[in-house]
N, C-alpha and C positions, 0 to 999 in steps of 0.2 A: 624530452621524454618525461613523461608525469612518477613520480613519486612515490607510487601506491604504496609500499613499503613502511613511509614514515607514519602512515594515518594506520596499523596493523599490528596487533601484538603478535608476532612471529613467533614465540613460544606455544602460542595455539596452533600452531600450524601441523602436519599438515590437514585442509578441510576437508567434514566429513560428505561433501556434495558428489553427488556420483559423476562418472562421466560423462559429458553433454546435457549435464542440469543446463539451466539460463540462469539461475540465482547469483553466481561469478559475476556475468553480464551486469546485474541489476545493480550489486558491490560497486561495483567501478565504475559504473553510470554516476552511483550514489556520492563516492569521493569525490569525483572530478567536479560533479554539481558542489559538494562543499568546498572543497579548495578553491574555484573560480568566484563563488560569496565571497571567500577572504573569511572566514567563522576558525576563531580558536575552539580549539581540541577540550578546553572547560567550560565554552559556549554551547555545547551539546549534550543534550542529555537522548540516549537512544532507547526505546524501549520495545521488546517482543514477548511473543507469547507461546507458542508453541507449534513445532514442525519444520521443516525446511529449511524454509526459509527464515524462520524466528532464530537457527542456530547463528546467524551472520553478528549479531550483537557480541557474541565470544568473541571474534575473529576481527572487531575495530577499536581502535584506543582512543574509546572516548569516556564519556560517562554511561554505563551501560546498566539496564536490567533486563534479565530474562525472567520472564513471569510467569503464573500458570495457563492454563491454556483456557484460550478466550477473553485472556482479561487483560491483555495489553493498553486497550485503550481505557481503561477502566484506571490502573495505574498511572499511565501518561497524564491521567486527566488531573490527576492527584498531585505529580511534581508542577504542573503548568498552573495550577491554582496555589500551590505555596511557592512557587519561584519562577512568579511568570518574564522574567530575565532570559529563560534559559530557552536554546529552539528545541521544542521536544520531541521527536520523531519517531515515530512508530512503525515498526517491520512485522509484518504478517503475511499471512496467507489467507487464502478463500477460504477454508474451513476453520481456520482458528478466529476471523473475523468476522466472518457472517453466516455459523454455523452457531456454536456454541459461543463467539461472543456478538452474534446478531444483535440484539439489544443495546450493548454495547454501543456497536456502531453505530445504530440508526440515530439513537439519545445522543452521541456526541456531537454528530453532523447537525442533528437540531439544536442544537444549544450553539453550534459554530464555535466550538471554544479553537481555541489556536493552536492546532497540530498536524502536523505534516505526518499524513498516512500513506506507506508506497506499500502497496498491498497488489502480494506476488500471487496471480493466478495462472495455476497449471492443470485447473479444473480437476485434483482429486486431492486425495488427504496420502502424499508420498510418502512419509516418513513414517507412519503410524499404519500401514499392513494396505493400500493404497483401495479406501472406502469412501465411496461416492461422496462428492462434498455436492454445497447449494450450488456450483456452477460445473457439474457435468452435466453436457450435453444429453440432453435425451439421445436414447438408443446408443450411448457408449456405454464398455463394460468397467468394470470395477471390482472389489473384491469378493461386495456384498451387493452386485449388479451384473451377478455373471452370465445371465440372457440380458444383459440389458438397461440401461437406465428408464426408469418409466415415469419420472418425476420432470416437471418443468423445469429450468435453471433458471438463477439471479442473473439480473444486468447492476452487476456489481455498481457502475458509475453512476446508473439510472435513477438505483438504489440512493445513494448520497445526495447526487440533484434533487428527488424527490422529498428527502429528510431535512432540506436547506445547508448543504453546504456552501462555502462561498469559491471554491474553486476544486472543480473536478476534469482532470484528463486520464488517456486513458494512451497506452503506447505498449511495444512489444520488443522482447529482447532482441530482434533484429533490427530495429531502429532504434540503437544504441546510440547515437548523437541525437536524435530527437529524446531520447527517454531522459540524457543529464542535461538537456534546456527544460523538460515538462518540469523535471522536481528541483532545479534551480528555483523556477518561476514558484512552485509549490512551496518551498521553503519560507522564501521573502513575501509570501502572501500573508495578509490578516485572515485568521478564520480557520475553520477548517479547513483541511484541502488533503484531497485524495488524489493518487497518483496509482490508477488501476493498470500493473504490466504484465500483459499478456505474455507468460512465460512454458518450456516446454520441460514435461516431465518424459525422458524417454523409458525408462525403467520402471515406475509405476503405471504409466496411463498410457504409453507409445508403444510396449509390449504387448500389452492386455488385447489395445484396440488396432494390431498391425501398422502404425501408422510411421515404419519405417527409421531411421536412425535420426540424430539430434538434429544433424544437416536437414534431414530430411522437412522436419516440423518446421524447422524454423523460413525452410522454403516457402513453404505452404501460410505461414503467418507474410509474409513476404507477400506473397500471390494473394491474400485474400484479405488484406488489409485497406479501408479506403478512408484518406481523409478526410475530417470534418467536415472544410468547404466543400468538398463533393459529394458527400454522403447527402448535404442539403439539397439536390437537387433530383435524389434517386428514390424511387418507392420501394417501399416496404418490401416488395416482391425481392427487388435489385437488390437488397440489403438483405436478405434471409441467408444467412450464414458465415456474415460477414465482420469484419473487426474497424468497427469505425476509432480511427487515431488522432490524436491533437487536443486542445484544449476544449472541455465540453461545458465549460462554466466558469468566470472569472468575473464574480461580483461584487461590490462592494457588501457588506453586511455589517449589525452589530455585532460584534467578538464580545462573547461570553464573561471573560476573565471583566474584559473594561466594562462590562457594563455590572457586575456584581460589585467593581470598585466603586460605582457612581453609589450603588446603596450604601456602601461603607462610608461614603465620604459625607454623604448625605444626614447618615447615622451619626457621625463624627459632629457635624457642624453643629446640630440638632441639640444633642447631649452639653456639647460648651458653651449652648446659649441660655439651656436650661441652669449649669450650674454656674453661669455670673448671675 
């Protein structure tokens, strides 16, 4: 039996996750993928930013920041450039990272600096009065979409691939042993790497838009979920509304950090030949 316990500060307890969140799900996903690296507890630096899912940084004993909202990776970006030693990993949500810290995200994934992103989509902003974030579904309701979503939504991972990430998957709280192998792999990758998990809000966004209890959702992720490999061979039609899973990018790239070294060392060599 795993441990979860020892990786916890228990004085934060008990958490403020409603009942039938997925965000638990994702936590223990999260551990077990760290524990089976083998990663000390000061080998981690954790960092979020606001909502939901960002409260999980309270509730682990690691090296933790809770930041303001949208700018987790903005931060993260900040420890992994003065101690690039450390794995830096970043907890969010769809609205706190490609809402208000859009920019953010897009700039880091282009720059591929080295950070592990598991960015929890429940497709609404739950914690903060539950207002349409960039990945509701058109024609679902919200707080401030109460006929309706009328706007397009983000393909959060599409998003990353498109920005140069050098690894992007994408999994759902019910495929809870595939989600702590995606962010295992996510971790131990050079580069960016996003780990998009399709998670179910039943309280802010399962109310609003009837779609039945936490069992329920997560059915329904279950039933309309279709792997990579097979996604390849389905048209567009066949995929309309569907959750393709599994690894969507694992490429080698330059990493940010080493390549900003080469000009320091460059600068370094330059300077010492100048003053002999």
């Amino acid at each position: 039996m795993f441990d979860y316990e020892s990786y916890l500060r228990k004085d934060k307890l008990p958490l403020i996750w409603c009942a039938g969140c997925g965000d638990g799900i994702v936590l223990k996903a999260m551990l077990r993928a760290i524990h089976k690296i083998g990663l000390e507890k000061d080998e981690i630096c954790m960092v979020s930013g606001i909502g939901c899912s960002s409260r999980l940084t309270g509730y682990v004993d690691f090296n933790t920041l809770h930041t303001t909202h949208g700018r987790a990776i903005t931060f993260a970006t900040g420890i992994k450039m003065a101690k690039p030693e450390l794995h830096v990993i970043v907890v969010t949500g769809d609205g706190d990272a490609t809402a208000i810290g859009g920019n953010h995200y897009i700039h880091a994934a282009r720059r591929n600096i080295d950070l592990t992103v598991i960015l929890f989509n429940n497709s609404i902003y739950g914690m903060t009065g539950g207002q349409v974030s960039p990945t509701t579904p058109k024609g679902k309701r919200a707080s401030t979409a109460p006929y309706g979503n009328f706007e397009n939504n983000f393909n959060i991972s599409g998003l990353a691939q498109a920005a140069g990430a050098s690894f992007v998957a994408r999994s759902t709280v019910y495929h809870a042993t595939q989600l702590e192998k995606i962010i295992e792999k996510a971790i131990l990758k050079k580069g960016f790497s996003l780990v998009e998990v399709i998670t179910q809000c039943p309280t802010m966004y399962g109310r609003r838009n009837r779609e039945g209890t936490a069992v329920d959702m997560m059915q329904w992720q279950k039933e309309n979920s279709i792997p990579v490999s097979r996604a390849a061979s389905m048209s567009e039609a066949e995929l309309e509304g569907k959750i393709i899973t599994g690894i969507l990018v694992d490429a080698e790239k330059p990493e940010c950090r080493a390549e900003y070294q080469k000009i320091i060392d460059r600068f370094t060599a330059t300077t010492e030949t100048v003053e002999k």
